[in-house]
Structures are given as structure tokens and as C-alpha cells.
N, C-alpha and C positions, 0 to 999 in steps of 0.2 A: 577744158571739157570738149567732145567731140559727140558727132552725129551720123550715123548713117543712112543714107536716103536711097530710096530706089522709088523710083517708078511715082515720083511725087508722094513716095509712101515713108513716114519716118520707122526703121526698121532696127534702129540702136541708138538710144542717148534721151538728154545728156548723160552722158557717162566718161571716166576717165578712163584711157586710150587704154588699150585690150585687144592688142595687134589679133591672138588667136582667137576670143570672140568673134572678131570682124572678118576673118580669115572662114570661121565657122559658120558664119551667115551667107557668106558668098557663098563657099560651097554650095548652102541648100539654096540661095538663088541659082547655080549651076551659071555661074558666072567664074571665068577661068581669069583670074587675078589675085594674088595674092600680096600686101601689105605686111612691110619689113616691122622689126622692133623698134625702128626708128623713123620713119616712117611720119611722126607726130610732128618731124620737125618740117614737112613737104605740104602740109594740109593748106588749101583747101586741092583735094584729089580727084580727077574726072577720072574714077574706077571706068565708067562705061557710060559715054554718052547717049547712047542710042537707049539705052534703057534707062536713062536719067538715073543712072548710081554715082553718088559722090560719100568721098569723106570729106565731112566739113567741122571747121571749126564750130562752138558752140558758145552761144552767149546766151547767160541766164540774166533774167532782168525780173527781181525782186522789189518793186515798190516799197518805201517809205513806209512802213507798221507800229502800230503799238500792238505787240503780241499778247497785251492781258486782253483785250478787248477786240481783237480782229485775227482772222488766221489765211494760210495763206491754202489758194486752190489749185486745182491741177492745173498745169500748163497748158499754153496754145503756145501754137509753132509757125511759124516762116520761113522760107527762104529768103534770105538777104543775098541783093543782087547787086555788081557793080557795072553800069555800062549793057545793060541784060546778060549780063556772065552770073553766074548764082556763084557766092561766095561763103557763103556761112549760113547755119541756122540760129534765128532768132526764138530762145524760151520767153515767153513773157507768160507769169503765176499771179492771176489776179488775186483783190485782197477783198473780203467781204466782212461783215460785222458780225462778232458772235451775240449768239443770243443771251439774255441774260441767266437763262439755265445753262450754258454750257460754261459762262463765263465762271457760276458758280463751281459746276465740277472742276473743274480746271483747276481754282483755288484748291479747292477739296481735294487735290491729289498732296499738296504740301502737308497737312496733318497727320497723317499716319507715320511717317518720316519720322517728325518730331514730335511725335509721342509716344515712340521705340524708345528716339534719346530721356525722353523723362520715367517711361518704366525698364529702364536699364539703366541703373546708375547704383550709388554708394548710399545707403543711409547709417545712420548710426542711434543705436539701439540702447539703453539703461537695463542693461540687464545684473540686479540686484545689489545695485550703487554701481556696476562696473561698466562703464563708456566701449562696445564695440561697434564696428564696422561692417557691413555685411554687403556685398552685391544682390541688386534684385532681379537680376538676368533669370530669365527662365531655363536657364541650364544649374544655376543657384537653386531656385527654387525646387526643382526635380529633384536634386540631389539628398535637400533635406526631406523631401517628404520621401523620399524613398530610405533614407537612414532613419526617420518616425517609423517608418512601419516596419524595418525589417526588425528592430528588438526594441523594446521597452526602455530600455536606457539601466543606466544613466551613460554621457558619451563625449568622450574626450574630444575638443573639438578646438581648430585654429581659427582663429578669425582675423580679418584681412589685415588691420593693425598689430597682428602680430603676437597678438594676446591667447593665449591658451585656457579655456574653461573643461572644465565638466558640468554641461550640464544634464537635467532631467527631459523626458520627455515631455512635460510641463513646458520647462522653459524654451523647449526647442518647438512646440505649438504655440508660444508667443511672439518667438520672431518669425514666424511663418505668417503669423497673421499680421503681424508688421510688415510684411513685405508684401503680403497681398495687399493691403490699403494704400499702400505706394504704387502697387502697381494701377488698381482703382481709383486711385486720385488722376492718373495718367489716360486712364480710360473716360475716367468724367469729365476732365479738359477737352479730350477731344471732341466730343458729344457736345460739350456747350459752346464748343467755336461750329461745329454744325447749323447748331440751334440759330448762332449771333449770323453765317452765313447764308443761309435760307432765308432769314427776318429781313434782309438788305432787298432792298427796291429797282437798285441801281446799281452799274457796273463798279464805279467809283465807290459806292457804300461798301460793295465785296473787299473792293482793296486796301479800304481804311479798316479792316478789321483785323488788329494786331493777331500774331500767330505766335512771333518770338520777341519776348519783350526786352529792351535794350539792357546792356550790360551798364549797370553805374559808374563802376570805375573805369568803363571806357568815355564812355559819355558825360561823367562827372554828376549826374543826378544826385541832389541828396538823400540820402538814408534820415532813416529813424535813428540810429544810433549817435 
């Protein structure tokens, strides 16, 4: 990472090196030097002493965080000097405590995610003793209500196993309402992790509130079965 400084003024960085940005800033200082493509490998650079312009290297310094519960803040800046020669600038990103409302949103960005994945998936349907498949994707969903409405039926139809029905428009209002309730089951999930996220007092109460619940067979949890 690299810096640009004039005039005790920081005018680029940190940023990775961008010989023609830095080329472009001098210019509009109207300072007559220009900086190779290589150039990265000569820093730290006395552009112009007299107007205190350097290219210097750049060191970022990120304190120790726990990112559920702290975030980090704009920089402050220094000159690192060796010998009174300035050799580099110093970022130092303080780190401050979030509050417990933010730490909630924060959570609250992971649910919508994971509530796409639970109303977009497979279910499978008993339609008139026969076991089908259907996605509940809302490209699914369009599709069938837009073949409900264009005829009446009855309509030849694939379903994702592979199985071929005819059915009525009856029965094609019955998997639609099936797959709204999936998708509604989906929406009430996330609403009541809402609910269990708000009701928390504490940072740590936010984080103890499962979102996705472990897989059994990785984990080995017993089943009912």
C-alpha cells in the first residue's frame, strides 16, 4: 500500500500503487515529475522537498476486533520518520463498540439470505395417490399461474421427477397453494427470528440465536427415526 503527501496534506492512499493516478495528481499540483510503472519498487520518494511531496510507503494498522460486536472507524494518519527523515505513512483505524441496535441489524442482514434458500427449493406433492416434485422458485410459481389463467385445462404437464400428469385446473390450484405455504412457511421463519432478535437484551443473546440449524448427519445428532 502507498501514500501520497504534499504539503503535510495526505492527497492519495492508502491505496495500491497507480503510477497514472499519482502521475495525475502531480500534474494538478503542477509539480513537474513524473513516477515510472515501477517505480513501487524505489518508495519511499522525495517527489519535492521543498513542498514536502513524498511517495511513501503505507502501513495499515488494524487493531485486534471481534467484528459481531465492534466495527472499525475512519483512519488517522502519520508520518513515520527515521533519524528526522519521514519515511512512510502510518494508518492507524480505531475500533469502537457497536451498539446494541446495530449489532441487531447486522444479524438481521443474514436472514433474508436464508430464507431465499428455504422458499426456493423442492417439495413434493400427493397429487391423487401420485408422489410429484415441484420447485417453489418464483419463476415456478409465475409460470403456473400464468398456464391457470391462460385456459381452463385440463394440461399436460412434466414434473421435476420426471413423471407426466394431466391434470385439471383444480388440481394445478392445489399445488399452487402448496407452494405458496412453502413459500409462507419461509416468510414466517424469518419474521420469528426477527421477533427471537429484537427480544435479546444483549450482544451475546443476538448471537446465541440459531439462524441455520446444524445438519444431523454431519454432526451425528439423533433423529426421531
Amino acid at each position: 500500500m502507498y501514500a501520497l503527501i504534499h504539503n503535510s496534506q495526505l492527497i492519495l492512499g492508502p491505496m495500491g500503487y497507480n503510477y497514472r493516478l499519482i502521475n495525475s495528481e502531480l500534474e494538478d499540483l503542477e509539480i513537474d515529475y513524473k513516477v515510472s510503472p515501477r517505480d513501487y519498487e524505489n518508495v519511499p520518494i522525495a517527489i519535492d522537498v521543498a513542498t514536502k511531496t513524498y511517495l511513501f510507503p503505507a502501513t495499515i494498522i488494524i487493531p485486534d476486533h471481534d467484528s459481531r460486536f465492534q466495527s472499525v472507524g475512519n483512519f488517522q494518519w502519520n508520518i513515520i520518520e527515521e533519524n528526522d527523515v519521514p519515511v512512510g505513512v502510518e494508518f492507524i483505524y480505531p475500533i469502537s463498540d457497536k451498539t446494541l441496535d446495530q449489532i441487531k441489524a447486522d444479524y438481521k442482514t443474514q436472514l433474508s439470505p436464508i430464507r431465499r434458500g428455504k422458499e426456493n427449493t423442492i417439495i413434493e406433492i400427493d397429487l391423487n395417490g401420485t408422489l410429484i416434485t415441484i420447485s417453489t422458485s418464483r419463476e415456478e410459481r409465475l409460470s403456473l399461474a400464468s398456464k391457470l389463467s391462460a385456459s381452463p385445462g385440463p394440461h399436460n404437464f412434466k414434473f421435476n421427477n420426471d413423471v407426466w400428469m394431466q391434470i385439471t385446473s383444480t388440481e394445478l390450484e392445489y399445488i399452487i397453494s402448496q407452494i405458496d405455504a412453502k413459500v409462507q412457511e419461509a416468510f414466517d421463519w424469518e419474521y420469528s427470528k426477527v421477533q427471537e432478535i429484537d427480544a435479546c437484551s444483549t450482544g451475546e443473546e443476538v448471537y446465541s440465536v440459531v439462524l441455520v440449524e446444524p445438519d444431523p448427519e454431519i454432526y451425528g445428532i439423533p433423529t426421531d427415526n
